[in-house]
DOPAMI-107100 format. One line per 4 residues: their letters; for each residue x, y, z negated of C-alpha. Coordinates in Angstrom, 2 decimals, m for minus. Last residue first. Layout:
N
a = X:Y:Z; ...
// end
This chain:
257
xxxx = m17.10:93.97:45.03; m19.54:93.12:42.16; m21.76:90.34:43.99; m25.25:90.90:44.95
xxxx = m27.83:90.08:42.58; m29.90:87.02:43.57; m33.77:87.21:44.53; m36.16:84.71:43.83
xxxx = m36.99:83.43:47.15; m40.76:81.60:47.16; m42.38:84.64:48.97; m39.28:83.73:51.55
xxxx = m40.17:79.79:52.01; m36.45:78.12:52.50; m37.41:76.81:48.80; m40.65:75.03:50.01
xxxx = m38.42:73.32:53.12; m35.85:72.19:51.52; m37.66:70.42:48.83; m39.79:69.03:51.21
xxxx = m36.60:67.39:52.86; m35.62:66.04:49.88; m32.30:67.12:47.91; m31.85:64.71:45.54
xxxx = m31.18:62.69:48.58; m33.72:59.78:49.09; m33.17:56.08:49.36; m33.22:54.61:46.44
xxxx = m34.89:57.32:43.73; m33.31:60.07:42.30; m34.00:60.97:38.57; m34.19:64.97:38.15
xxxx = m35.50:65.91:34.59; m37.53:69.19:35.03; m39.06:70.53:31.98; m36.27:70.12:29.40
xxxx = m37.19:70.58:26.25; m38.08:67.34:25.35; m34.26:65.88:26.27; m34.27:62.81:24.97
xxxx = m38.04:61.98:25.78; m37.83:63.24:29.09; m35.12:61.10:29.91; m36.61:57.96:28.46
xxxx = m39.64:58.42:31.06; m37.52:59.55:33.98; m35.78:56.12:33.53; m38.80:53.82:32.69
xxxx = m40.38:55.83:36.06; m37.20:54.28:37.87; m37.43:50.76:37.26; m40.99:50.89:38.16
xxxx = m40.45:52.73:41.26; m37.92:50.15:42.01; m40.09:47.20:41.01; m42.94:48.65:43.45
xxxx = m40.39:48.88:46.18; m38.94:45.39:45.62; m42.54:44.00:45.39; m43.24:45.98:48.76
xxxx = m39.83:44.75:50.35; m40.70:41.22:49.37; m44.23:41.12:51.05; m42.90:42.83:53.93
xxxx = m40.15:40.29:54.62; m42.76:37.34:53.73; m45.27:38.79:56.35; m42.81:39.23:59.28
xxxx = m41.28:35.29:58.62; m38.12:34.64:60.03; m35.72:36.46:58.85; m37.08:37.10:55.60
xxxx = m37.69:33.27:55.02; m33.86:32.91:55.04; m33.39:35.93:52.76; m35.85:34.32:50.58
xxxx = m34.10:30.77:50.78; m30.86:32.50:49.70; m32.12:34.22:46.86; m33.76:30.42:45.36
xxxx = m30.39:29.33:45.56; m28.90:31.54:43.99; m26.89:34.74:45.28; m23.70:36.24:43.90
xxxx = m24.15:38.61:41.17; m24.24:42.16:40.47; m27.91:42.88:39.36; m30.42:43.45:41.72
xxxx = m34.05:44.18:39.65; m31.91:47.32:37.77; m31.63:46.98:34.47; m28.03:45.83:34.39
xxxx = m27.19:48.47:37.06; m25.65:47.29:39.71; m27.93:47.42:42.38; m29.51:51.08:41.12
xxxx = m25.70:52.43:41.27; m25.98:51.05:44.81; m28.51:53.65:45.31; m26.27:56.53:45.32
xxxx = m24.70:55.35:48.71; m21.00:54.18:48.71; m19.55:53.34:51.73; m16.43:51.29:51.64
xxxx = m13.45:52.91:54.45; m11.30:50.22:55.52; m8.39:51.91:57.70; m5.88:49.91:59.23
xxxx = m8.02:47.00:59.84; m7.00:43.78:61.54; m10.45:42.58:62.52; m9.80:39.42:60.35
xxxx = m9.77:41.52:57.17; m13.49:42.08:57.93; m14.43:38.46:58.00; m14.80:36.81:54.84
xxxx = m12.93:39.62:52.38; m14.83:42.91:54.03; m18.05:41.07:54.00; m17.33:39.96:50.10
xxxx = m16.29:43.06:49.58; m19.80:44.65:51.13; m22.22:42.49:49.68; m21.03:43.06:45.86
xxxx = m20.78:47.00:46.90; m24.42:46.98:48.21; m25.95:45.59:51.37; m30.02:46.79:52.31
xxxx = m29.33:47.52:55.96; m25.59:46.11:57.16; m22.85:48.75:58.03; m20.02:46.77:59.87
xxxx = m19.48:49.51:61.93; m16.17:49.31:63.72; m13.95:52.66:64.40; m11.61:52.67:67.66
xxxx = m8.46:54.89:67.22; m6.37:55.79:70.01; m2.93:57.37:69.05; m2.21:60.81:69.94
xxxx = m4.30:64.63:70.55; m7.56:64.80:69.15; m10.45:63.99:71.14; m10.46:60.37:70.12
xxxx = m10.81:61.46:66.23; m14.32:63.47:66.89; m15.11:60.51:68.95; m14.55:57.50:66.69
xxxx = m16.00:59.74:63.72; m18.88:59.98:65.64; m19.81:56.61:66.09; m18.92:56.05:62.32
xxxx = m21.33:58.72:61.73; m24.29:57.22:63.63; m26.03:59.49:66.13; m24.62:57.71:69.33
xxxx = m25.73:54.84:67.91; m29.74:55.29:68.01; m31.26:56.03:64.39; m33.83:55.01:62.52
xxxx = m31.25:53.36:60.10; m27.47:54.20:61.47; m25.62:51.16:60.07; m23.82:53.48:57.09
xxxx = m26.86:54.76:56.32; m28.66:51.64:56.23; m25.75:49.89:54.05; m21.94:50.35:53.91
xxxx = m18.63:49.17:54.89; m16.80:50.96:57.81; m13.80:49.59:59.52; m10.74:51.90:61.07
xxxx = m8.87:50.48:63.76; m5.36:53.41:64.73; m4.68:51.19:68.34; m1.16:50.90:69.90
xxxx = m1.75:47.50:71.23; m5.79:45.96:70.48; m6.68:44.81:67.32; m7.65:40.93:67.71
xxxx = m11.16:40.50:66.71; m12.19:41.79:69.97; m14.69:44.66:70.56; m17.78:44.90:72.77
xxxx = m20.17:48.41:72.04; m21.78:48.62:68.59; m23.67:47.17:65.70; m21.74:44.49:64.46
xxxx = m22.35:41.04:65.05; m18.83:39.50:66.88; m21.01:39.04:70.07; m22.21:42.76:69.70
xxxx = m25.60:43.97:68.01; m27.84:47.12:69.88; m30.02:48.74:68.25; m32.48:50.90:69.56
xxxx = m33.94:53.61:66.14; m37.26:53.47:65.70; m36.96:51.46:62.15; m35.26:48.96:63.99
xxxx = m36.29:48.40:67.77; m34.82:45.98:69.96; m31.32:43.82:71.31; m29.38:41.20:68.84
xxxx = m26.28:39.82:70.42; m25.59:38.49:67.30; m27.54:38.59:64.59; m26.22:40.67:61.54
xxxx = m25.33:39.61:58.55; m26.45:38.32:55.37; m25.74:34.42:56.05; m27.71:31.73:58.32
xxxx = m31.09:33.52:59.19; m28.98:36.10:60.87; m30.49:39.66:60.35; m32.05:41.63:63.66
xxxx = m34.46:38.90:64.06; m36.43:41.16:61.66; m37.62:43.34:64.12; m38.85:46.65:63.12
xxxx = m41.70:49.62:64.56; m44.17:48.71:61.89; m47.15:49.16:64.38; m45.78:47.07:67.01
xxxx = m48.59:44.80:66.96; m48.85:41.41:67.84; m46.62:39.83:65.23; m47.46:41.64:62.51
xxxx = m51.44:41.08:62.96; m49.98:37.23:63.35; m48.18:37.20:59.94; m50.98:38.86:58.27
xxxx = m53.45:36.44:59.62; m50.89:33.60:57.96; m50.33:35.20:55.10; m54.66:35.69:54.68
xxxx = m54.71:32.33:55.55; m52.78:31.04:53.24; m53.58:32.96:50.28; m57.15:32.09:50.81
xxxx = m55.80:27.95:51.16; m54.48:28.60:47.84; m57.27:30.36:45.90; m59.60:26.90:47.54
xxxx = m56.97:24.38:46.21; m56.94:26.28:42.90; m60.84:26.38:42.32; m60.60:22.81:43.37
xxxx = m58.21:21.40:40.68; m59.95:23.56:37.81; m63.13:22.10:38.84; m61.65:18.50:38.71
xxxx = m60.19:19.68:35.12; m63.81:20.17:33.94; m64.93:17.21:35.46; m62.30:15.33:34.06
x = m63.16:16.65:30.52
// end
């Protein structure tokens, strides 16, 4: 019996120490190549935000993180004299993923609405990759309402709905303990944060073949049932592309006049 559980006790010592150092030769592979094109220093390891002064790649997009950590040029907390402030909420598309600033809507919408005759009006992006609406009214209650705010514009993406759905592997809560420790790892460690997006992916895809699944077998007749998954349009690129294909066309009676 002792033997047996000695066995036991070893086989799991040696499965552990594997794990370990295939983590740990992840962690350095990550670390010396650029292959992934990210940075995870770009999160705080103290609170889901931004780190300060944060300067590198993100998803091949440059990033650049002010002293108050939001993406973007020098501001002040204080809202200057005569200034229309406007503060986006959102996630990756809000924050500009694998994108430089310049190409960010809320960038835009500063300079669309500065080239219009009157008041100034200076936009702040407090877009944070992988927030939802929980994430985002807490931000916007902490510190956002410090910034003085005329405008607070909440970004909602169509994956959010995944967030909060009951079913869904992110369900509207605040984090535990046990949350908080992985976000703190995922700062820090390149192999963790990988590890956790791939489960999160694989739980998604999951979570979202259950849903096709009990769609098609509501509605047997149809033959296209269109469930969109986190992070793409309905619209995908590819599908742009085959139906812009002219032998694909099928042709559309003219109007009557």
């Amino acid at each position: 019996m002792r033997r047996g559980l000695l066995i036991v006790f070893v086989n799991c010592l040696v499965l552990v120490g594997l794990a370990g150092v295939l983590f740990f030769g992840l962690e350095i592979y990550l670390r010396t190549t650029d292959h992934l094109q990210i940075d995870i220093s770009l999160y705080s390891p103290f609170n889901n935000r931004l780190n300060p002064l944060f300067r590198g790649n993100y998803h091949g997009g440059y990033v650049t993180v002010n002293r108050l950590g939001l993406r973007g040029p020098e501001t002040t907390r204080k809202k200057p004299p005569g200034t229309l402030r406007i503060a986006f909420f959102g996630d990756s598309y809000t924050f500009g993923d694998e994108i430089d600033l310049e190409d960010t809507f809320p960038y835009m919408t500063q300079e669309i609405l500065n080239h219009r005759d009157g008041q100034r009006v200076e936009v702040l992006n407090f877009g944070i990759p992988g927030h939802y609406t929980l994430r985002e009214y807490s931000y916007l209650k902490e510190e956002g309402l410090a910034f003085e705010p005329d405008i607070v514009v909440v970004v909602y993406s169509h994956n959010d709905a995944f967030y909060l759905s009951d079913r869904g592997p992110w369900r509207l809560r605040e984090p535990s303990l046990l949350q908080s420790f992985q976000d703190y790892l995922a700062v820090r460690s390149y192999a963790f944060y990988y590890i956790r997006r791939g489960v999160r992916t694989l739980k998604a895809k999951l979570y979202f073949r259950s849903l096709r699944k009990a769609a098609e077998e509501e509605h047997p007749k149809s033959n296209k049932v269109q469930i969109n998954k986190p992070g793409l349009p309905v619209n995908s690129r590819d599908d742009r592309v085959a139906s812009s294909n002219p032998q694909d066309a099928t042709p559309v009676a003219a109007p009557n006049p």
